[in-house]
C-alpha atoms as one frame of an Amber mdcrd trajectory, in Angstrom:
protein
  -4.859 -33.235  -6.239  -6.954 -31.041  -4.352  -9.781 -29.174  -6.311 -10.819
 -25.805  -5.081 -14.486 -24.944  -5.320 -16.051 -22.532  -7.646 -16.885 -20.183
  -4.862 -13.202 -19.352  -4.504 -12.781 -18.183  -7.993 -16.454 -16.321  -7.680
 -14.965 -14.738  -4.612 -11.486 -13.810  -6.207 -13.056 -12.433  -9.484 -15.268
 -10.005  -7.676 -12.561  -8.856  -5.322 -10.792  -7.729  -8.168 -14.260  -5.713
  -9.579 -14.902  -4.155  -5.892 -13.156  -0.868  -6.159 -15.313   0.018  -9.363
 -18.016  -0.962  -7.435 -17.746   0.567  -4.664 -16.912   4.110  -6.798 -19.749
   3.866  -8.795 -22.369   2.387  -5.585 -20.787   5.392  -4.146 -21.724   8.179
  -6.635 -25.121   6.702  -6.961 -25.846   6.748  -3.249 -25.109   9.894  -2.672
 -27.202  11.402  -5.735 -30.133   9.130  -4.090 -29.938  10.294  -0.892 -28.348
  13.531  -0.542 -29.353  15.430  -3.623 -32.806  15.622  -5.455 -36.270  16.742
  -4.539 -36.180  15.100  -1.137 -32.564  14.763   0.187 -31.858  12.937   3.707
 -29.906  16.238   5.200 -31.183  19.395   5.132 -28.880  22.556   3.217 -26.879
  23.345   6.327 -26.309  19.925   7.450 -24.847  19.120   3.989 -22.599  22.125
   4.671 -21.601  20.906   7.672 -20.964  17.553   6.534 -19.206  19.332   3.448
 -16.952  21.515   6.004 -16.048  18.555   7.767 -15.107  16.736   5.233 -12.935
  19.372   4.100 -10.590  19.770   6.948 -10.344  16.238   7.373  -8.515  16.320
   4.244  -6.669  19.472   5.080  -5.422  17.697   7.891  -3.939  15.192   5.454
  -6.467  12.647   6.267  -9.218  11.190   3.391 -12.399  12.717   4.410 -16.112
  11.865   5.257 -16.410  10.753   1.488 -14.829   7.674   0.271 -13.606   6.190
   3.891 -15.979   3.637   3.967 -15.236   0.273   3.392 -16.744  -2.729   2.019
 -16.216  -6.503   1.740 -16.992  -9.612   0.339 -17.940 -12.356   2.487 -19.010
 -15.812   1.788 -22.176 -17.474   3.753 -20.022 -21.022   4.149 -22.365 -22.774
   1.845 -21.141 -25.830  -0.357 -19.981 -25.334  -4.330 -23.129 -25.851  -5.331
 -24.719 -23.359  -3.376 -22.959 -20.317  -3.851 -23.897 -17.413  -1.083 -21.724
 -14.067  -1.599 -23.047 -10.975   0.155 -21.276  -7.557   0.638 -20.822  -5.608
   3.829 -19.395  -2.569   5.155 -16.609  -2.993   7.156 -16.137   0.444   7.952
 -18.620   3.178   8.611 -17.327   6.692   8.700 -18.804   8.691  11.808 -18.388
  11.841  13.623 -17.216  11.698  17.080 -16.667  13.950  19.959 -13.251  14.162
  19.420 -13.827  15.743  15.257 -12.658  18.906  13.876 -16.307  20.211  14.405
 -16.938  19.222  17.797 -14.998  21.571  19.507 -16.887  24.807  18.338 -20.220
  25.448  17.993 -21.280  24.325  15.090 -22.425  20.760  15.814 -24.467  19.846
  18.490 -25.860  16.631  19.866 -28.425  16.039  17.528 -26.961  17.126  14.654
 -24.279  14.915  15.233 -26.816  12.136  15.330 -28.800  13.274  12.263 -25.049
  12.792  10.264 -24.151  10.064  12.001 -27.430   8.280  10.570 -27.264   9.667
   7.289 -23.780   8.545   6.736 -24.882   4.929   7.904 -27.653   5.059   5.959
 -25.150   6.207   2.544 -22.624   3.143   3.797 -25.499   0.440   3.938 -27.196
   2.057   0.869 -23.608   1.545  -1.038 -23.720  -1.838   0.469 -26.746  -3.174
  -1.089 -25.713  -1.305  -4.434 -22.305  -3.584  -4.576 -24.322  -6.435  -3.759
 -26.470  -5.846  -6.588 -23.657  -5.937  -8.705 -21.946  -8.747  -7.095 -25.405
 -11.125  -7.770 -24.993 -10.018 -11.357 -21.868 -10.684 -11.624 -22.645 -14.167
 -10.240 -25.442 -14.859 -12.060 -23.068 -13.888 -15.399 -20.367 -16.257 -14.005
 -23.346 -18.928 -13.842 -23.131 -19.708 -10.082
């Protein structure tokens, strides 16, 4: 009978914790980064971002907020040496062909500047689940 390593369970177990993860990584990102004494976006960037985010939706589509996507990956290692990491599989980004691009209210650089601040949210939600998924490993004793 074929025995199926730990790992697969580890991996199967935190699947099923990612989404609460992920919403509470989320939440604790953006407070980190975007609010505070020294957010990453200035006022008017944040309504831009904001504004953005808003028509997506009204165009029936989810947003800037809560389109990113993260996984669970394994390093390959043997049982015994369990390696689970989390990545972001999808990045959300503003491209030419946005609701905002074809006015005047974004420019080149300001595209950039969001751009980098939503990577910058996506990664920092990254390492947050991650944190979480080494606990949870930890707790599971692998």
């Amino acid at each position: 009978m074929v025995e199926f390593p730990d790992e697969r369970q580890l991996v199967l177990g935190a699947r099923s914790q990612l989404e609460q993860w992920t919403r509470s990584a989320r939440m604790e990102a953006y407070a980190e980064l975007f609010e505070g004494d020294d957010p990453i976006l200035s006022p008017e960037e944040m309504q831009l971002l904001d504004a953005l985010d808003s028509e997506l939706e009204r165009q029936g589509g989810e947003g800037v907020w809560g389109t990113d996507q993260y996984g669970i990956h394994t390093a390959g290692a043997s049982s015994s040496d369990t390696s689970l990491g989390v990545v972001c599989v999808y990045h959300p980004q503003i491209t030419k062909d946005s609701v905002l691009r074809g006015g005047d209210d974004l420019d080149d650089e300001t595209e950039e500047r969001l751009n980098a601040a939503l990577w910058q949210y996506s990664e920092r939600v990254a390492t947050l689940i991650e944190a979480e998924l080494d606990e949870f490993v930890r707790q599971a004793g692998g």
